[in-house]
N, C-alpha and C positions, 0 to 999 in steps of 0.2 A: 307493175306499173309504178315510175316514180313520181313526184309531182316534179314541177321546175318553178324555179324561184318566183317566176310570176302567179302559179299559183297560191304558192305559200302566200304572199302577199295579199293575196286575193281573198284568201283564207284567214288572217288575220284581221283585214280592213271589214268584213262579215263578223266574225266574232266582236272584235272594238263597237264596231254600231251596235250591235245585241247585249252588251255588257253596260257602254257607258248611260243607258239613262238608268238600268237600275243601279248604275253605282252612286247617282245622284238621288235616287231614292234613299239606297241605304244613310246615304251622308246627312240628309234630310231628317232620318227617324233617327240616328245618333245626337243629333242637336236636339231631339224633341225629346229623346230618354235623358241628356243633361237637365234639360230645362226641368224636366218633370221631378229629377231626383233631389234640384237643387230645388225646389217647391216645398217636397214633403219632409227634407233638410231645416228649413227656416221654419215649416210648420211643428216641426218636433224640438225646433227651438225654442217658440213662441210661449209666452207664460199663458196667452190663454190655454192652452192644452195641457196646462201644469195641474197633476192632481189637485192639487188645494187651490185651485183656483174656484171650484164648486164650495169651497171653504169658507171663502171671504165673504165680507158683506157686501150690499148692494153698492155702498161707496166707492169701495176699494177695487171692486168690478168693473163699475165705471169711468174708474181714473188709469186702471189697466189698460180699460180696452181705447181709453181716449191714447194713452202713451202708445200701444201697439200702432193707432191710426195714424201717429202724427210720425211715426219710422217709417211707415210705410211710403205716404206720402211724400216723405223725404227720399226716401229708395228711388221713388218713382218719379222724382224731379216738379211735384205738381206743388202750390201751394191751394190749403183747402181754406173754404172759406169762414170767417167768424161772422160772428151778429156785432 
């Protein structure tokens, strides 16, 4: 038995609907493994996570972690608020 080209087609257009939402799945978790890789990227950047950050004083901690928040915020287009 041979198929004929309307089958084939028929067989393709079955296949494409069964493929394309998981290819939109896949495409989904590719942006969510960038996101996440470029996360743990900035986070192994970060001076808080710098061995001698457990080093410094309670000052220098502070002023650290004030400079990491005001990058941050700048990253993320917000301005934060002062007293």
């Amino acid at each position: 038995m041979s198929l004929t080209q309307d089958d084939l087609q028929q067989i393709k257009s079955i296949v494409e609907n069964a493929v394309e939402p998981i290819y939109g799945k896949l495409e989904a978790l590719e942006g969510d493994i960038k996101e996440l890789y470029f996360m743990i990227a900035d986070l192994q950047r970060s001076s808080i996570t710098d061995k001698d950050f457990k080093k410094l004083t309670l000052e220098k901690k502070l002023l650290t972690l004030n400079a990491e928040l005001l990058n941050a915020a700048k990253e993320a287009g917000i301005t934060l608020p002062r007293p």
